[in-house]
N, C-alpha and C positions, 0 to 999 in steps of 0.2 A: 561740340559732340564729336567722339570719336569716330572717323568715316571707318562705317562697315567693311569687313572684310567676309566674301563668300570663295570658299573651297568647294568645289564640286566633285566626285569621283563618281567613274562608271563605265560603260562600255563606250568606246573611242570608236567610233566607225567616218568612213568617208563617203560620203550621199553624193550618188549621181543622179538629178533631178531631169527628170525627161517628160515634158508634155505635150499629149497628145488631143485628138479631139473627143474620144472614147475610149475607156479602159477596154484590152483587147479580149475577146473572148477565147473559148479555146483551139487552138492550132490557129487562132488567127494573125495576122502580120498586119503591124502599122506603121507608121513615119511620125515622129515625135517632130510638132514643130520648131522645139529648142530642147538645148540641153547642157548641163551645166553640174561639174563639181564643186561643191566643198563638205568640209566638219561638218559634221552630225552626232547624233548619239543625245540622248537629255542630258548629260552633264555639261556638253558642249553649249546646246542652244542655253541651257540657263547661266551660264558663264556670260556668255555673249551679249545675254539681255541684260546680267547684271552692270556689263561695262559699258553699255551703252546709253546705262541710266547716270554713268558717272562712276559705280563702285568698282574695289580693288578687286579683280577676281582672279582666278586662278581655278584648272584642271587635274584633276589626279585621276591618272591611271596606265593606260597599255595601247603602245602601239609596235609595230613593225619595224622593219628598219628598210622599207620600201622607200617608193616613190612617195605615195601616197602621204605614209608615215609625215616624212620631210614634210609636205605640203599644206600635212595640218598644223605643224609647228610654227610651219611658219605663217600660216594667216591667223593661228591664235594672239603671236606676239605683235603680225601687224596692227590686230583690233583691239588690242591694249588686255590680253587676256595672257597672265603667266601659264604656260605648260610642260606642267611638273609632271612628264612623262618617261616612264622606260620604253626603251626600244627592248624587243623582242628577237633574239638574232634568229633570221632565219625563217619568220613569220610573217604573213602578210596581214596587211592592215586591213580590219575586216571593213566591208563595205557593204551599203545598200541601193539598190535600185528603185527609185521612188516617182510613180508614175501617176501623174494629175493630169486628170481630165479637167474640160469648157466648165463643170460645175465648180471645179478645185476636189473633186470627192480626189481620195486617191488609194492605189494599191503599191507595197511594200514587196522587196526581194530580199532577204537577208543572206550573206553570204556565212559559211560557217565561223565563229567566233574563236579567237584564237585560244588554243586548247587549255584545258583545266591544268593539265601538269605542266604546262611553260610558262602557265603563269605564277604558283607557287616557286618555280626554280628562280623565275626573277624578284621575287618580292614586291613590296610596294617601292616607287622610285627615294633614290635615299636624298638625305636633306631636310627630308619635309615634315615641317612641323604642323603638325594640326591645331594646338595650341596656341598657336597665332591668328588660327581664324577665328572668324564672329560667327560665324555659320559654315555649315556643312550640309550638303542637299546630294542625296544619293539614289537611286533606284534599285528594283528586285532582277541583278544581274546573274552574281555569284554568292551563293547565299554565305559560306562558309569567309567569303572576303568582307560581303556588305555587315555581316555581323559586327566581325573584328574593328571595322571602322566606326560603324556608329559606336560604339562600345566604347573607342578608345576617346573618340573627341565628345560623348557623356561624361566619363572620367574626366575628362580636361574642361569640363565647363562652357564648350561649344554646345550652342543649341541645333539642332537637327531637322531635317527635315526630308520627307523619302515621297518620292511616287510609285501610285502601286498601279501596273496594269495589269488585268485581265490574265492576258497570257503567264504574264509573272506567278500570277496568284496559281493558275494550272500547274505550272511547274515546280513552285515552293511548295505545295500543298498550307493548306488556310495555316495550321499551327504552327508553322516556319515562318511565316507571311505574321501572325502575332507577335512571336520572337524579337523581330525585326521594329514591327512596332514599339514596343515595349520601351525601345531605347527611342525613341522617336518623337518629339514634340508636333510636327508639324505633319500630317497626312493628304497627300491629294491623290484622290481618286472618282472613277467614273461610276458610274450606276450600273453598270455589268460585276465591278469590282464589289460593291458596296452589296451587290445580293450575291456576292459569293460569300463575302466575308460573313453579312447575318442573313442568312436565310429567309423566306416569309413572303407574304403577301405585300407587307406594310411600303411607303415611300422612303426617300432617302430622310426625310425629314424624322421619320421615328428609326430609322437602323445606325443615323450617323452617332449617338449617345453611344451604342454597342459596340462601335469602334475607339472611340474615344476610352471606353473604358480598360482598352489593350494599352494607353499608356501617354496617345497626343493630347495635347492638352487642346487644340484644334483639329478639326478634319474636315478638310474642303472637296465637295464631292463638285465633280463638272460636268453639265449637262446640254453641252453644245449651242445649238439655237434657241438652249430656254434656260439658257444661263447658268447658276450655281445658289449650292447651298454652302453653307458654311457651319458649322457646328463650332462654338467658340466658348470659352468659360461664362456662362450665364445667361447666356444668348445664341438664339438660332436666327439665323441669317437668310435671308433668301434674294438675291441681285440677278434680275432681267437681263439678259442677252441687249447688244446692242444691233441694229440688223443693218447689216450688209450684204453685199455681195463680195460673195469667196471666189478668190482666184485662187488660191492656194492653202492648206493646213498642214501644211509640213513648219513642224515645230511650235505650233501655236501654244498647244499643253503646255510646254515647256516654260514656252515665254509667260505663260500668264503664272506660271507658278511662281518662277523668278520675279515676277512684279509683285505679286503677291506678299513674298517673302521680304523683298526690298524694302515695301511699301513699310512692314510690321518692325525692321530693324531700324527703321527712321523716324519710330514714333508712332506711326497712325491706328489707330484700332481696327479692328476687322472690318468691321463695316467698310470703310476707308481703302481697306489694303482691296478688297473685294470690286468697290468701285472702279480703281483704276489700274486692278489685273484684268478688269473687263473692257476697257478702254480700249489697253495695249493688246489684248486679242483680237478685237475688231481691226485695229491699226495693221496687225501681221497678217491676217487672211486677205485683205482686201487690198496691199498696196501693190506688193510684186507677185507676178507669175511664174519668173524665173529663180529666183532667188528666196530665201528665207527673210523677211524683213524684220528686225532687231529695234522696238520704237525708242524712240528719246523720250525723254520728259515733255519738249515740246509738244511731240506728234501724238500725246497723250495726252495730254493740255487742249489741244486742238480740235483732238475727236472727243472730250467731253465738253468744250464748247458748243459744238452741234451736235451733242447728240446724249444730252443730261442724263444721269443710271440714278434710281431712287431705288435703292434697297429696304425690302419689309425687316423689321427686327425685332424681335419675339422675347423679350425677354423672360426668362425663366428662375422663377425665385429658389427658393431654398426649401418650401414645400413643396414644389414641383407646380406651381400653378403656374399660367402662363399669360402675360400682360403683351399685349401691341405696343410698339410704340412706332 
């Protein structure tokens, strides 16, 4: 079988991770007992998990021509990750401040994102063929860029896949946020997203059909310590949380998305791919404090050894009745 290739694009930031024993209140001063840079951003973390799993991945998009810049380059191609980046002259590499507290909860600084007109001046970086990838996984950055690429690698027969957050959805407003969809196989979203997108009273379980009908042929909503639903062709999904203790969630979304997706370009059915994007989530929240943890196959292997996920699966016929299995 032909090893997957996953493309990533999106906003390039450099996360400075500081943890403390309480996120601080207001005017208050604390001492972070560690602290530490690297890459960040969701196209980054889902790169990183991809190659960690073994596949070819690769970054598109924008950075600086700082320090910073330099220093994601170069720990992308140390972790076997291509970065198919323009430098921005003159721009700095935007960065966030990511502060975890004794529970792992955490709060975000984001610094300003480099500007709208410097990034149309540079284009996308040249070389890069989309059409070489298997996949493409983007998020609701730059609506008028994120367009153009899903769009381009639909037309090329790359299947798709985008995360929607919350904020994103404020910002695009919902009928931009469809748009976007529409070219989209593959949706991951949270339950804040998912009653913005349908409206109502109802669970994720009856609004994720309303999304899907924007264009994914799947939509994986995530619900923290009570795990996920999955909305798939013919079947509704529902996979239990595995419970740990969190020392950190910076970047976990990511990684489970990226596992997820890995999971589904290898063969495995949803059910499956949902299993053991729950695995590698538990594996990243619970292993490091300091760092972003990126799992292998083993340490996925490992923590489903001890620690079994039996997903309910609903399937759903063609009159709309609905059987267990």
């Amino acid at each position: 079988m032909k090893r997957p290739t996953i493309l990533t694009f999106g906003n390039i930031v450099m996360d400075g991770l500081y943890r403390v024993e309480s996120l601080p209140g207001h005017d208050e001063k604390v001492f972070a007992s560690s602290a530490a840079w690297s890459p960040g951003g969701p196209a980054v973390h889902f790169a990183l998990e991809a190659a960690s799993l073994g596949l070819s991945s690769g970054v598109l998009g924008w950075i600086g021509t700082d320090a910073f810049g330099r220093q994601i380059e170069e720990t992308l191609r140390r972790r076997g990750v291509s970065p198919l980046l323009q430098r921005v002259p003159e721009a700095p590499t935007p960065t966030a401040v990511v502060i975890v507290d004794r529970t792992g909860e955490k709060a975000v600084l984001l610094s300003p994102p480099i500007d709208r007109e410097r990034l149309a001046e540079a284009g996308l970086p040249p070389g890069v063929d989309i059409s070489a990838a298997d996949h493409l996984h983007t998020h609701l950055f730059r609506e008028e860029l994120v367009l153009r690429v899903l769009d381009l690698a639909k037309r090329q027969g790359v299947t798709t896949s985008l995360d929607v957050e919350p904020s994103s959805v404020e910002r695009w407003g919902t009928e931009a946020v469809r748009r976007a969809l529409a070219l989209t196989d593959i949706a991951f979203v949270n339950e804040r997203a998912v009653n913005m997108l349908v409206p109502g009273g109802a669970g994720p379980e009856t609004k994720l059909p309303g999304i899907t009908a924007s264009g994914p042929s799947i939509v994986v909503c995530t619900r923290a310590s009570r795990g996920s639903v999955v909305c798939a062709p013919g079947r509704l999904i529902t996979c239990p949380a595995i419970p740990v203790e969190t020392v950190s969630s910076l970047g976990a979304g990511d990684i489970f998305s990226s596992v997820f997706v890995c999971a589904l370009l290898s063969g495995k059915p949803p059910e499956e791919a949902a299993v053991t994007a729950t695995a590698a989530s538990a594996v990243s929240v619970s292993r490091s404090p300091d760092a972003v943890c990126y799992p292998t196959k083993d340490d996925i292997a490992d923590m489903l050894e001890k620690s079994p996920v039996v997903p309910s699966v609903i399937e759903v016929g063609s009159n709309g009745n609905l059987h267990q299995r």
